[in-house]
C-alpha positions as CSV (number, residue, x, y, z in Angstrom):
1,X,-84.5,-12.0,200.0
2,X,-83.5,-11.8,196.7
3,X,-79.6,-12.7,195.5
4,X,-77.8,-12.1,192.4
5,X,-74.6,-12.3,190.5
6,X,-73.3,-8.9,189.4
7,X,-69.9,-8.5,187.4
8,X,-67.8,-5.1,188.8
9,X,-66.2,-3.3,185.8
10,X,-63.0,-1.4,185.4
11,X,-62.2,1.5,183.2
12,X,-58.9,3.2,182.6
13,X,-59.0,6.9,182.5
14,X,-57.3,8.6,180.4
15,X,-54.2,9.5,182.8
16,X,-54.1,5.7,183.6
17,X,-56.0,5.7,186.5
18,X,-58.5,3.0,187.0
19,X,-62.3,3.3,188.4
20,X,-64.3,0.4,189.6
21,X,-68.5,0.6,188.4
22,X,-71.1,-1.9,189.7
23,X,-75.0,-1.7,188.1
24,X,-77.5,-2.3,190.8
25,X,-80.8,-3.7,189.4
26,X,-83.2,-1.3,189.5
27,X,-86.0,-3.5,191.1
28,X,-83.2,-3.5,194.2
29,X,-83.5,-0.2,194.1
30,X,-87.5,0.1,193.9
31,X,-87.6,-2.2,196.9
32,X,-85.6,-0.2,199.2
33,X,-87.6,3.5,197.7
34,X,-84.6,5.0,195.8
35,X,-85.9,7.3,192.9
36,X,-84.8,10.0,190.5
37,X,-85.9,12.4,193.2
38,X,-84.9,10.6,196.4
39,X,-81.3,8.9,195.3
40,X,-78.6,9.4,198.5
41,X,-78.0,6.3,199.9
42,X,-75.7,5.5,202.8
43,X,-72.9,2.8,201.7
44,X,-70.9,0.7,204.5
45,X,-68.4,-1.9,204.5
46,X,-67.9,-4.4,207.4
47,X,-64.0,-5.9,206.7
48,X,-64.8,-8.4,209.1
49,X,-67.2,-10.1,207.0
50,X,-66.3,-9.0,203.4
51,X,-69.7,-7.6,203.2
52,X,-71.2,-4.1,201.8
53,X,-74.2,-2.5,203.0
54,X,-76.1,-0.3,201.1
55,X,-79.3,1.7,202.6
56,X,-81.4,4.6,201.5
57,X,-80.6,7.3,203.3
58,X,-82.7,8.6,206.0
């Protein structure tokens, strides 16, 4: 398994809104088959454990 440290980044929009963004390494992707042709994945959160879950799509 292979762990790393990502920063989340905010923007302001231009009606003051703001928008989190988070770049997944690609090689994550790769591992899991995601590509420019096949790119829905399914994204879950578990509150009990503070995690996210993020699958490719079946």
């Amino acid at each position: 398994m292979e762990k790393r440290v990502l920063k989340v980044s905010f923007f302001k929009s231009g009606s003051g809104s703001i928008s989190p963004k988070l770049n997944i390494p690609k090689s994550f992707l790769d591992k899991i088959g995601v590509t420019q042709e096949d790119r829905e994945i399914e994204i879950t959160i578990d509150e009990k454990t503070s995690k996210i879950i993020i699958e490719k799509k079946k």
